[in-house]
TIVO-833403 format. One line per field, with one value per residue (C-alpha): residue number from 0; y, x, z; residue in one letter. Coordinates in pm, whole numbers. Example, Ala and Ser with C-alpha at 12.3 -4.5 7.8 and 13.67 -1.06 7.14 Angstrom:
REM residues 2
k c(0 1)
north c(-450 -106)
east c(1230 1367)
up c(780 714)
r c(A S)
REM end
This chain:
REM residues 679
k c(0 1 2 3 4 5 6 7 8 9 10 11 12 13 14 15 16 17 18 19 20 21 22 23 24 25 26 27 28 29 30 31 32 33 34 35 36 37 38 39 40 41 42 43 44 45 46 47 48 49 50 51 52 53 54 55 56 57 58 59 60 61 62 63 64 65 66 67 68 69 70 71 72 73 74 75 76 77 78 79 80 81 82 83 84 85 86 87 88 89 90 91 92 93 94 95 96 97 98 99 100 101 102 103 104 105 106 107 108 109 110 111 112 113 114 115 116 117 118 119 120 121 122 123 124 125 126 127 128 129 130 131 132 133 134 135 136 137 138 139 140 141 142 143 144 145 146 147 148 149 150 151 152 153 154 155 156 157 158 159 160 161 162 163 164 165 166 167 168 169 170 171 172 173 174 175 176 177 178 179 180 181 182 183 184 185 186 187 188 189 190 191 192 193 194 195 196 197 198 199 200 201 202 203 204 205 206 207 208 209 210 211 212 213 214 215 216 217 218 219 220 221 222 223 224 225 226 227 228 229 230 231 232 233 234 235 236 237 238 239 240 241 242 243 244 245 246 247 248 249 250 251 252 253 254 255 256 257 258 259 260 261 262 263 264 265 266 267 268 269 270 271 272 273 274 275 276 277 278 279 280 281 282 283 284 285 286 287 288 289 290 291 292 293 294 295 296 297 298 299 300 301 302 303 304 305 306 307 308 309 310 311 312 313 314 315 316 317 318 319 320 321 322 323 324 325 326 327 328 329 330 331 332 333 334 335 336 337 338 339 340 341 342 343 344 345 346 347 348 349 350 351 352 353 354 355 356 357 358 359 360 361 362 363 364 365 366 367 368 369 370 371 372 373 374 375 376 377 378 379 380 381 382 383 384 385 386 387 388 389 390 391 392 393 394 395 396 397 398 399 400 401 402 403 404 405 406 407 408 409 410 411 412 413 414 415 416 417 418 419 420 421 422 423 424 425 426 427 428 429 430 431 432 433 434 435 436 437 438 439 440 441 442 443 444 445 446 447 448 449 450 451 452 453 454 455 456 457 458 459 460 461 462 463 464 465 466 467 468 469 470 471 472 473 474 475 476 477 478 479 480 481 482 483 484 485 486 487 488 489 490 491 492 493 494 495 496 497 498 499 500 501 502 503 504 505 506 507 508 509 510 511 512 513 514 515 516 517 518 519 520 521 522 523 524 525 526 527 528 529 530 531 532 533 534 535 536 537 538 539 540 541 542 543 544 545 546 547 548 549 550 551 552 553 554 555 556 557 558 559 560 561 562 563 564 565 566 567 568 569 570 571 572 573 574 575 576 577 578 579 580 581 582 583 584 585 586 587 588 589 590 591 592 593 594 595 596 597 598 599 600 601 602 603 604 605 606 607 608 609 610 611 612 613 614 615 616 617 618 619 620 621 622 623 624 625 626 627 628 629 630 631 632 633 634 635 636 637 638 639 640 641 642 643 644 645 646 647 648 649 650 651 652 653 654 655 656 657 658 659 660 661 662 663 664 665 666 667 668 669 670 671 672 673 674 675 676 677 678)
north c(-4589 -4667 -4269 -4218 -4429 -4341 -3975 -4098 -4238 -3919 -3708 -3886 -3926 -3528 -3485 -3696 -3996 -4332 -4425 -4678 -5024 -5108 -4795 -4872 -5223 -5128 -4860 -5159 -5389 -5158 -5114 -4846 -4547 -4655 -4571 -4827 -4746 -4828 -4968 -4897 -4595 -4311 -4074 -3717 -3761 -3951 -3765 -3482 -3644 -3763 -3376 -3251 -3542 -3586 -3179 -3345 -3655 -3744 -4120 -4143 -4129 -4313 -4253 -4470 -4389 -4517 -4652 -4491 -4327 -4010 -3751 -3336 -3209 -3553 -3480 -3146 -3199 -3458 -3256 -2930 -3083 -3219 -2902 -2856 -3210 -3199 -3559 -3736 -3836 -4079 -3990 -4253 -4093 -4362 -4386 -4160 -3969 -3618 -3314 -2945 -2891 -3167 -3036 -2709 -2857 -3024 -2681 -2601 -2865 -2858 -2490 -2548 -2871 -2909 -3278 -3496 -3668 -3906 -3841 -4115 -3967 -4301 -4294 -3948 -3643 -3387 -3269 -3204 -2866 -2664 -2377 -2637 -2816 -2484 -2404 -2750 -2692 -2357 -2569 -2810 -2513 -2363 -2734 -2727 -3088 -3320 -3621 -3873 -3754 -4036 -3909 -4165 -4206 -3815 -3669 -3385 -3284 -3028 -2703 -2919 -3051 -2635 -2589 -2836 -2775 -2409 -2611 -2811 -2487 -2321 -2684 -2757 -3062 -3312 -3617 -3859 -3752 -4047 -3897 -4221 -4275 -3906 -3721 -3480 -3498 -3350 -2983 -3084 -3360 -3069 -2821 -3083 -3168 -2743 -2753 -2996 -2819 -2584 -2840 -2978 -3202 -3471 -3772 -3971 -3928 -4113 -4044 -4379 -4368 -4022 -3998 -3816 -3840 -4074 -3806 -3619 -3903 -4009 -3657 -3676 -4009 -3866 -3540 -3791 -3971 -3696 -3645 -3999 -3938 -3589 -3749 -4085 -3827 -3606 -3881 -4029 -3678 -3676 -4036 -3959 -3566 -3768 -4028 -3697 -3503 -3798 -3848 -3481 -3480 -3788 -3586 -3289 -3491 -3622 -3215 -3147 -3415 -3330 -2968 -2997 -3215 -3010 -2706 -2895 -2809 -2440 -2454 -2313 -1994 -1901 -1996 -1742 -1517 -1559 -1471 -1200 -1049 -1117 -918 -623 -683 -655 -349 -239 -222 -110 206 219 230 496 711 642 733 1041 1171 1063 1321 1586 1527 1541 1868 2003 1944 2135 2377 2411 2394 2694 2910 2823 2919 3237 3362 3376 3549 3818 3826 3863 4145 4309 4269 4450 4702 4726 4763 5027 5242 5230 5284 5595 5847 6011 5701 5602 5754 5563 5232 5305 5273 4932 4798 4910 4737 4415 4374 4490 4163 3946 3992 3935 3598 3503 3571 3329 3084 3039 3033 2751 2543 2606 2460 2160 2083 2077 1887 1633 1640 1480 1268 1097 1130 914 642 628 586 342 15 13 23 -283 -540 -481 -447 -784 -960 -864 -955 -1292 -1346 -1249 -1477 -1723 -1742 -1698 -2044 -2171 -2140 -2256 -2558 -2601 -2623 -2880 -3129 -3414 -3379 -3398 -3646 -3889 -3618 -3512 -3768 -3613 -3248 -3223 -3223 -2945 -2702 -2728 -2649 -2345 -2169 -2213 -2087 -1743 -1788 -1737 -1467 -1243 -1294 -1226 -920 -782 -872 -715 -381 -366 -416 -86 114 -37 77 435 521 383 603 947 838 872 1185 1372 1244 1368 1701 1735 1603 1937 2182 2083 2142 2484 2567 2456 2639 2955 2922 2937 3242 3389 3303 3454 3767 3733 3703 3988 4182 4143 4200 4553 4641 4518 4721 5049 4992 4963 5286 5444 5360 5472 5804 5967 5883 5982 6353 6385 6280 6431 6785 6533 6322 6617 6609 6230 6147 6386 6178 5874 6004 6066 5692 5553 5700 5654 5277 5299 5421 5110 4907 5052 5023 4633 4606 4798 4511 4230 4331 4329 4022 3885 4040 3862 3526 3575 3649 3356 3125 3226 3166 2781 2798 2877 2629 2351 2472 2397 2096 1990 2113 1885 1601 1651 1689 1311 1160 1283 1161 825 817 888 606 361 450 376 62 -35 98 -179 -469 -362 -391 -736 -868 -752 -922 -1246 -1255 -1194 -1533 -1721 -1624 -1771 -2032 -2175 -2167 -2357 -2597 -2624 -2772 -2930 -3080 -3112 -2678 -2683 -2760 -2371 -2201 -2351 -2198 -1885 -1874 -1876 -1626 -1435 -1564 -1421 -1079 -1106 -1197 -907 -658 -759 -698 -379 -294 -404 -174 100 26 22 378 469 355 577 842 795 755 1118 1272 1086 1271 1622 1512 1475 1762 1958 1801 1953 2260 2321 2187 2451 2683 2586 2647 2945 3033 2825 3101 3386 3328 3292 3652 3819 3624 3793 4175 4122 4065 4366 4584 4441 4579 4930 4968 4843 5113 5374 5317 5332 5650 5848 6010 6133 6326 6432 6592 6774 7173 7402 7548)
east c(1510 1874 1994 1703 1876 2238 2126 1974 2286 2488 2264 2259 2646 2676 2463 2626 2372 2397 2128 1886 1948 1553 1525 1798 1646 1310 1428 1611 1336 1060 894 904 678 612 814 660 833 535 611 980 1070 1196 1453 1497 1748 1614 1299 1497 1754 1410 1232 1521 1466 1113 1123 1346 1223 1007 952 804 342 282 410 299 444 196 284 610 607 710 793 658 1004 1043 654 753 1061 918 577 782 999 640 544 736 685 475 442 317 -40 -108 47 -76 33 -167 -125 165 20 40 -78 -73 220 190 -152 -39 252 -61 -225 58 88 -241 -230 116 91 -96 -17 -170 -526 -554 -481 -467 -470 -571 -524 -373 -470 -488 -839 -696 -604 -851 -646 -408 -703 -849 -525 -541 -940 -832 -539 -825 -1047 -777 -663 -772 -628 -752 -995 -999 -963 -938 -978 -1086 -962 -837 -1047 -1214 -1501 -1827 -1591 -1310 -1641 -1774 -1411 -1466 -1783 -1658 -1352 -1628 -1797 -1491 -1355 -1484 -1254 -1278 -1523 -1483 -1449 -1435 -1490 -1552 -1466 -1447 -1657 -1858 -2183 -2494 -2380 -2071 -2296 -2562 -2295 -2160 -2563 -2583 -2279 -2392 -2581 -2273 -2087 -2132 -1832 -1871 -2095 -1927 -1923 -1899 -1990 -2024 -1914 -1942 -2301 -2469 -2857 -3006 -3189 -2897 -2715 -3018 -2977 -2654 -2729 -2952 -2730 -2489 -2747 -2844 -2465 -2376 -2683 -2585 -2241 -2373 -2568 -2239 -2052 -2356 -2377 -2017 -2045 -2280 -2102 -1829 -1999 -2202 -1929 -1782 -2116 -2071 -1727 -1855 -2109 -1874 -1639 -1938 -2070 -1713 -1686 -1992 -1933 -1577 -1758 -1985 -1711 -1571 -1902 -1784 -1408 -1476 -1629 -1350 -1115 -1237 -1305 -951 -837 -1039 -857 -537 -618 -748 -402 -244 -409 -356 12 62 -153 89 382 254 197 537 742 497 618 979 951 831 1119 1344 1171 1189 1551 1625 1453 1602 1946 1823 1729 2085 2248 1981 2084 2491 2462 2232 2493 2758 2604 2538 2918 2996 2793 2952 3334 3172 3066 3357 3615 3369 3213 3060 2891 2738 2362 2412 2512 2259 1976 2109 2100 1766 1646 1854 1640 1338 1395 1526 1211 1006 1212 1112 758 764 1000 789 449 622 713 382 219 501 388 46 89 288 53 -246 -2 63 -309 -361 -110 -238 -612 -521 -362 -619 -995 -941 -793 -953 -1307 -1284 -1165 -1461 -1706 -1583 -1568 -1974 -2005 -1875 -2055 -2398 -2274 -2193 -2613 -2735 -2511 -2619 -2997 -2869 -2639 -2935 -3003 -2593 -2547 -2423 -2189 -2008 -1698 -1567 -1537 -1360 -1006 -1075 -1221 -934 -678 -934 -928 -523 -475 -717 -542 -178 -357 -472 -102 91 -147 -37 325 331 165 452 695 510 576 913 1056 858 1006 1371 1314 1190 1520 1723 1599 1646 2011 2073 1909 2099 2418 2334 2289 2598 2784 2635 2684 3084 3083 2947 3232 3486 3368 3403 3707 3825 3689 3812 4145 4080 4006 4309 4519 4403 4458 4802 4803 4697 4960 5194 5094 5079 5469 5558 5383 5700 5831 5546 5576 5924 5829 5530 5630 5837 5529 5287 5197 5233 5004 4708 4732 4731 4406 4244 4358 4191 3874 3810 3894 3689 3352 3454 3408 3077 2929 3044 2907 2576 2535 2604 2342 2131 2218 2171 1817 1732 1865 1649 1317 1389 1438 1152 975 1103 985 622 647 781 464 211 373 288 -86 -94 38 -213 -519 -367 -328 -671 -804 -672 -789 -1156 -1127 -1035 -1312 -1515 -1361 -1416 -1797 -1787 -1639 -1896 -2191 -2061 -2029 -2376 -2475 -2248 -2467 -2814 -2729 -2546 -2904 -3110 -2895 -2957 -3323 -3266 -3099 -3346 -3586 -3391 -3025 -3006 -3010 -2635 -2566 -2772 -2523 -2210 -2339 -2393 -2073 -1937 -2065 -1971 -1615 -1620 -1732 -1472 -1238 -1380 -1323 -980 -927 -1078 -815 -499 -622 -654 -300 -137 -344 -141 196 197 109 405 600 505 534 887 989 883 1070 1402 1319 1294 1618 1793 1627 1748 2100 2082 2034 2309 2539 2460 2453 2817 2918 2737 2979 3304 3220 3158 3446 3647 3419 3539 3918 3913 3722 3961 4282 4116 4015 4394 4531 4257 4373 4769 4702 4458 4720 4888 4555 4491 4821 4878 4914 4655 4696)
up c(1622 1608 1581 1829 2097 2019 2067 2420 2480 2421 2556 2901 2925 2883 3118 3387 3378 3276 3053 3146 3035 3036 2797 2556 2527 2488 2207 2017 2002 1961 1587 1370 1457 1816 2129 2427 2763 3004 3342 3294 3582 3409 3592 3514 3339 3121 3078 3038 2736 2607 2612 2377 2134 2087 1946 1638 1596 1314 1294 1630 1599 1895 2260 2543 2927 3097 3457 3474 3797 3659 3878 3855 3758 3492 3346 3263 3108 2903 2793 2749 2503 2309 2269 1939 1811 1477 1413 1726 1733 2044 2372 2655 3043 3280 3621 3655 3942 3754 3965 3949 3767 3551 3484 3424 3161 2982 2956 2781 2589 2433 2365 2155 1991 1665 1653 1881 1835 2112 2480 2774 3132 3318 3667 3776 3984 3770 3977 4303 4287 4097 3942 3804 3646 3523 3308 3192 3068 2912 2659 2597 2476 2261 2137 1772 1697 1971 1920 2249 2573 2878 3222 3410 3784 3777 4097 3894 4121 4027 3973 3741 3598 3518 3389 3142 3026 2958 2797 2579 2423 2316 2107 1819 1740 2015 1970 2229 2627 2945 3255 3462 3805 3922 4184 3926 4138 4004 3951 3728 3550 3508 3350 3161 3016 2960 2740 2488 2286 2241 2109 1773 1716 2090 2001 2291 2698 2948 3321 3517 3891 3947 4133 3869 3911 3584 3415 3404 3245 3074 2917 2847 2682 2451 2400 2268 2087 1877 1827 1697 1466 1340 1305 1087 880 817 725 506 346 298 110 -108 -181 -262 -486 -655 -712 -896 -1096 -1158 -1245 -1508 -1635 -1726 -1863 -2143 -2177 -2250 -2445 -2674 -2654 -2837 -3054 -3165 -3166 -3475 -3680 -3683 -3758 -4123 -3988 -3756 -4010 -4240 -3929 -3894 -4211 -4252 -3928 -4025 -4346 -4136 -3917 -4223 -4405 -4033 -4075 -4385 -4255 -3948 -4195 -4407 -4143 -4040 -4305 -4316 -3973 -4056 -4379 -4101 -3919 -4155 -4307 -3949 -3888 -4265 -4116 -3780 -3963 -4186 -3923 -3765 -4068 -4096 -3725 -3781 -4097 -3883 -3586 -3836 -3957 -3617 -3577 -3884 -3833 -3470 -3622 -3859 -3620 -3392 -3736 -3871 -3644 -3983 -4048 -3718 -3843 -4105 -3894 -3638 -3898 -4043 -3693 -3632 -3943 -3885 -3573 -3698 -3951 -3683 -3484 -3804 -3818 -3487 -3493 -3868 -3676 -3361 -3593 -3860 -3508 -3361 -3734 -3685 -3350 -3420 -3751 -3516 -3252 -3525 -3639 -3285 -3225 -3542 -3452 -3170 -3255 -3553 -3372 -3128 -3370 -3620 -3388 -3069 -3270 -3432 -3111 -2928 -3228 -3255 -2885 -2906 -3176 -3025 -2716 -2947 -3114 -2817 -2687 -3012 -2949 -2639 -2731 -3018 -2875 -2760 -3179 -3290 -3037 -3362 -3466 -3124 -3146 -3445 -3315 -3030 -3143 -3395 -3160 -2879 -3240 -3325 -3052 -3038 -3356 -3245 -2946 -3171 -3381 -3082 -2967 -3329 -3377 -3060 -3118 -3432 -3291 -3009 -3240 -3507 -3158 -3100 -3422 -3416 -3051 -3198 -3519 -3282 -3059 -3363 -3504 -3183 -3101 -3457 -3365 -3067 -3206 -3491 -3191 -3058 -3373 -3442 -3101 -3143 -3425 -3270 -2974 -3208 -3415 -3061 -2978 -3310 -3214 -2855 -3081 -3326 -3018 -2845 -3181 -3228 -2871 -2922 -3227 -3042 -2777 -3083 -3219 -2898 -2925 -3233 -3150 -3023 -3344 -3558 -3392 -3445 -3826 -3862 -4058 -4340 -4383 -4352 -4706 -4769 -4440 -4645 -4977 -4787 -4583 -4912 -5005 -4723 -4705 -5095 -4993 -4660 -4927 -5134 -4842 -4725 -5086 -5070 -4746 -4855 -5153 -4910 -4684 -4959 -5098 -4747 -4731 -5067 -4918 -4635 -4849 -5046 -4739 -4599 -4898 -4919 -4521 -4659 -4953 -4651 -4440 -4765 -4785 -4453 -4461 -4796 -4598 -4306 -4526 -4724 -4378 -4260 -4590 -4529 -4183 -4332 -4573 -4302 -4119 -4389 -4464 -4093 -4094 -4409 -4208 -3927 -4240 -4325 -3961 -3890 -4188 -4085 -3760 -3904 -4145 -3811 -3629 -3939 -3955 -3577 -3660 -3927 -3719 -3450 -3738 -3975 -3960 -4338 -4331 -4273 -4664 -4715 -4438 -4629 -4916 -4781 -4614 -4930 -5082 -4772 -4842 -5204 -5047 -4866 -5176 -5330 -5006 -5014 -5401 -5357 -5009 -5256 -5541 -5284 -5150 -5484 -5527 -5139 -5278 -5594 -5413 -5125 -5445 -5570 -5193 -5219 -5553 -5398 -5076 -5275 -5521 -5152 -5027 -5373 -5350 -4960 -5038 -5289 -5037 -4780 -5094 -5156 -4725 -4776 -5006 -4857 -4523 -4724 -4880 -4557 -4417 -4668 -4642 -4301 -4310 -4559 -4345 -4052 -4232 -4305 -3975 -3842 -4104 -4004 -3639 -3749 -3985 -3692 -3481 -3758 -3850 -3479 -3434 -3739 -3685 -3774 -4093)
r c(X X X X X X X X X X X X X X X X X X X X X X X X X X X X X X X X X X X X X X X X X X X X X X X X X X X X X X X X X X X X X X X X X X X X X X X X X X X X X X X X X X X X X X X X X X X X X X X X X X X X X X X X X X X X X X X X X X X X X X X X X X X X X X X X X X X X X X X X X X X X X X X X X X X X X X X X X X X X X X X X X X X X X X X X X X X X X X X X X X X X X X X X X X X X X X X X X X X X X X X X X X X X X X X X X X X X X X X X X X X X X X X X X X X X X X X X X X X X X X X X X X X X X X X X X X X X X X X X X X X X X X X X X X X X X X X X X X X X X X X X X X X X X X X X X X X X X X X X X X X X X X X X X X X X X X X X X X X X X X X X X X X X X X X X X X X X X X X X X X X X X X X X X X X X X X X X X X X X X X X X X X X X X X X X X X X X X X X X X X X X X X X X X X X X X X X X X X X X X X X X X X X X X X X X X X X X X X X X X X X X X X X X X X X X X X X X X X X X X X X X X X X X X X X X X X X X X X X X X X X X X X X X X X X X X X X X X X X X X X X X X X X X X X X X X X X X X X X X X X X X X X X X X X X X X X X X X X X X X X X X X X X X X X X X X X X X X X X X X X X X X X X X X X X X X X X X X X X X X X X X X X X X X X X X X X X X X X X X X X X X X X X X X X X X X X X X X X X X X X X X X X X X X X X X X X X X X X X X X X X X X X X X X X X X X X X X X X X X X X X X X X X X X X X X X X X X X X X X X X X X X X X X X X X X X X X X X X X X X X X)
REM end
């Protein structure tokens, strides 16, 4: 209260005003929670400085201004500034005279304020002027906080007394209403009595002193009568919800209690439940693994193969190039040339058509393999989860019907159901962990592989740019050459009767050495050929390979679905003895010694199943150990090959230097021949 009144303080001086003594010493003595001004006159100033603090204040419940003498500019000030206040509850305004617009600015009020429960309006004249008092019913109607209303001494005749009973079927929240000491007469009294049974929430009005006949109030009586009863029977309802909902929260507490008790009596079973998923998790992901290192081996075949066909298509367009400077060097040999170029083609589209049909097999034989990693993580897990989710709710009846017979037995299992169902809680989540981190790796492996591919392409692709540009180079060098010769022509005529006889035996030279050439060439082309029918036949060996592969993968795929089918046996089983067994316990607690001993033999099938799953994996591992040894005997065999490509390119890099100087003498030596004199 303290800030409160230095704020008043401040607030008045900037305005102009000296505050009030009577208020400042009222605000220092008054107690926590409650501002008292009544009978102290308020100016507007004040009720002004006191509009913009009540909007901030938050200490202040309870505001009493009655007697006041508050004027219509002061009232609104003061209930304008109200509006905003979320903590006041009790606002007392008697005998401040209020009229129409202080009626108006409690309209308002009540349509904006969500705080306030009680209102006092003592001793005013809100009634007099009926459109004034008809805003003022419409905030009471859309009020959705207010308790007590007090309107005695206010002048509301029979039409404020229809606005209120319209008021009155539109609240739902307001409980106690005094009209006393108005002039309602019999129509508002009757209007008031019609309203009632809109109204479910008023159990308390008063009309005394305002000439209403006495069956109209003797109505209203028992209106209200009815009300007070419907309200004791709420709140008796409300007791005793409360005190049953207690009971019931009591009685949950013991069903909990004896249900984790009686949880405990089946820890064994979803232990080994457990363990026998974990195994499954386990066989699972060595399945996963396998079928990894399978597609990495495809991969890797596939990117051999890739590289091949790289190597395959330079030695062809190396060719076509040779065959190119042949025909442009001979003009006797261009039959000849056209017919090699025709069959290099003719091969090159046989290439194609076995290159697109080996990448068509690889992307099928990919294509099953995806489809089987990505049938595989989702059968054994997801399978077992839901079969020991069913078994546990069908332990969960049979427990149910036997809990008023374990009784004796339900303190000592609670505690080791709530750790059971963590610990398949933790295996649900370190199954799933361990399948996003299988996909993890295989997406980082597939990443690898194809930056590797692509990092390949780019090198052959280098590679190719630079054979070009050494073209582009030869290119330019003989046209610098024949603008050389064209040069020396001059001379060459003025020479050419001297070195008649020399330029014939030199002719007869060359073209001896240019049929050297061509036979060299001839054999190369053949050799190529042969390299070509041998690569393609490695290409058909890779392909066999990879059918072998597929048919292993799909045979492993078959065997895990009948290893599943035999989990699926044994669960079926597990349930047919977990059924016998809650009959068993329905007549005779002493049957639970028979279901241990069944459980374990269960558990020594189980032993056995899993003997028999690492005998089968030590059969999988030999034979990824064989597939491994052929892999590597494959790698040798294809490094072979790049050798021998390797040394296949430096002999036709050499064929072509060779065939470069013979054409470059050819072109020296051919205007020489063209000019000679006719014999």
């Amino acid at each position: 209260m303290e800030e409160f009144r230095r704020s008043y303080s401040r607030l008045c001086r900037e305005s102009g005003a000296e505050p009030q003594e009577a208020v400042l010493q009222q605000l220092h003595q008054l107690p926590r929670g409650r501002l008292d001004l009544a009978t102290q006159s308020l100016t507007v100033e004040t009720c002004r400085a006191l509009g913009k603090l009540l909007p901030r204040e938050m200490l202040c419940t309870e505001l009493v201004l009655s007697d006041c003498m508050l004027s219509e500019e002061g009232a609104t000030l003061l209930l304008r500034g109200l509006c905003a206040n979320t903590v006041l509850r009790f606002l007392d305004l008697k005998g401040n005279n209020l009229r129409a617009a202080g009626a108006e600015a409690l309209g308002k009020l009540l349509q904006q304020n969500k705080s306030i429960q009680s209102l006092t309006l003592e001793w005013n004249s809100l009634g007099t002027w009926d459109d004034a008092f008809a805003t003022f019913c419409g905030g009471l109607a859309a009020n959705g906080t207010l308790q007590q209303l007090d309107l005695r001494n206010n002048q509301i005749n029979h039409k404020g007394a229809e606005e209120l009973a319209l008021a009155l079927k539109g609240n739902t929240t307001l409980q106690q209403l005094d009209l006393r000491w108005n002039n309602i007469g019999l129509l508002g009294g009757r209007a008031l009595m019609n309203c009632l049974p809109s109204n479910r929430t008023l159990w308390r009005l008063d009309l005394a002193g305002n000439n209403v006949p006495g069956d109209v109030l003797r109505a209203v009586e028992q209106a209200m009568g009815h009300s007070q009863d419907r309200l004791t029977t709420f709140q008796e309802n409300q007791a005793r919800t409360h005190v049953l909902s207690k009971e019931v929260q009591h009685l949950r507490e013991e069903k909990s209690k004896q249900f984790l008790d009686l949880m405990e009596t089946i820890d064994k079973q979803r232990e080994e439940m457990a363990k026998s998923s974990r195994a499954s998790a386990a066989r699972a992901g060595q399945l996963q693994e396998a079928l990894n290192e399978r597609h990495s081996i495809i991969n890797a075949l596939k990117a051999k193969l890739q590289m091949t066909e790289a190597a395959l298509a330079l030695s062809e367009q190396k060719a076509q190039d040779l065959g190119e400077l042949l025909a442009t060097a001979e003009q006797e040999q261009l039959s000849l040339s056209q017919r090699q170029a025709k069959e290099l083609k003719l091969e090159q589209q046989e290439a194609a058509e076995r290159e697109s049909k080996l990448l068509r097999d690889l992307s099928a034989a990919n294509e099953k393999n995806l489809l089987l990693q990505n049938q595989l993580p989702s059968l054994v897990p997801a399978f077992q989860v839901e079969e020991l989710e069913r078994k546990v709710r069908c332990q969960q009846e049979q427990l149910f019907q036997t809990r008023q017979e374990l009784t004796s037995t339900s303190a000592e299992l609670k505690m080791r159901a709530i750790q059971a169902e963590e610990r398949l809680d933790m295996e649900k989540r370190r199954c799933r962990q361990s399948l996003e981190d299988s996909e993890s790796l295989r997406i980082k492996e597939v990443e690898h592989m194809t930056r590797h591919l692509e990092d390949s392409e780019r090198a052959m692709q280098e590679r190719v740019q630079r054979l070009e540009a050494a073209r582009l180079s030869l290119e330019e060098e003989l046209g610098r050459v024949k603008a050389a010769a064209l040069s020396e022509r001059g001379q060459a005529e003025e020479e050419l009767i001297k070195a008649k006889n020399q330029a014939h035996l030199e002719e007869r030279q060359r073209l001896a050495h240019l049929e050297d050439k061509l036979r060299l060439l001839a054999q190369a082309r053949d050799e190529a050929q042969g390299a070509c029918l041998q690569q393609r036949q490695a290409v058909a060996e890779a392909q066999t390979r990879a059918s072998q592969l597929d048919l292993q993968v799909e045979s492993l795929r078959r065997r895990l679905e009948e290893l599943q089918q035999e989990l699926s046996l044994k669960d079926q089983e597990r349930v047919a003895e977990v059924s016998r067994v809650r009959v068993e316990l329905q007549e005779q607690n002493g049957r639970l010694q028979a279901e241990l001993a069944a459980q374990e033999a269960l558990r020594e099938k189980a032993a056995a199943l899993e003997r028999q799953l690492k005998v089968m994996a030590s059969d999988h591992r030999e034979a990824l150990l064989d597939r491994e040894s052929e892999n590597a005997s494959l790698r040798e065999k294809l490094r072979l090959r790049e050798a021998e490509i390797a040394r296949i390119r430096d002999e036709e890099a050499q064929r072509a230097s060779f065939l470069q100087n013979a054409v470059l003498a050819y072109v020296q030596g051919s205007p020489v021949r063209t000019l000679s004199p006719p014999k």
